[in-house]
C-alpha positions in Angstrom: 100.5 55.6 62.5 104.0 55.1 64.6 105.8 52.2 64.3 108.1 50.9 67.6 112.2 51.7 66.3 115.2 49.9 67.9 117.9 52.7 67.3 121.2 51.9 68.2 124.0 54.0 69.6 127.6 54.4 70.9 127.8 56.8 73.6 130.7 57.2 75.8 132.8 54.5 74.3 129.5 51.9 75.0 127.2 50.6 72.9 123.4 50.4 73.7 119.8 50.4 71.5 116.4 52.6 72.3 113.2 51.5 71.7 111.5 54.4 69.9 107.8 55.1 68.3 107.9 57.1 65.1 106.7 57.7 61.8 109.5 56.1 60.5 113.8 55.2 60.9 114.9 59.2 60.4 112.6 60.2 62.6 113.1 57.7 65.4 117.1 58.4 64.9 116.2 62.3 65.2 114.1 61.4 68.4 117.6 59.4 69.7 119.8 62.4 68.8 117.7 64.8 69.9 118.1 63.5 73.9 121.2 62.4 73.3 123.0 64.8 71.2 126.7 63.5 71.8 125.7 60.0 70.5 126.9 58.4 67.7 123.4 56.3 65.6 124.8 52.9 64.5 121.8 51.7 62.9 117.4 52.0 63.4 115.7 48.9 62.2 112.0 48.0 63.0 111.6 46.2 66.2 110.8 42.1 65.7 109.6 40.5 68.6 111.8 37.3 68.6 114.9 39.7 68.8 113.5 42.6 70.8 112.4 39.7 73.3 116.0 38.4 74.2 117.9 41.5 74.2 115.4 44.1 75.2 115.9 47.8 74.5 115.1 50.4 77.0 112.5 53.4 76.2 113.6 57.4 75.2 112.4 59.3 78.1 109.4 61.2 76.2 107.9 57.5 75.3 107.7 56.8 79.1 104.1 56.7 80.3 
């Protein structure tokens, strides 16, 4: 059952985070790499809604609906 992923990245001297569904962390920092190859992963924690709420993360492409 996937479980929603904040991945965070540096990409072009910026930081930013990805809301991801996966399996679990590796695989929701493979999902990051994989559309953004030239990104450096900071961290992948599970999402928590009191965080996630204030500072929300934008979706990977493929998890668009």
């Amino acid at each position: 059952m996937p479980v929603q992923f904040t991945v965070g990245l540096k990409l072009k001297g910026k930081t930013d985070h990805i809301a991801v569904d996966a399996e679990d962390a590796l695989i929701a920092a493979l999902k990051v790499k994989t559309e953004h190859p030239e990104a450096i992963i900071t961290y992948v924690r599970q999402q928590n809604r009191r965080g996630d709420t204030r500072h929300p993360s934008h979706r990977l492409s493929e998890d668009r609906h």
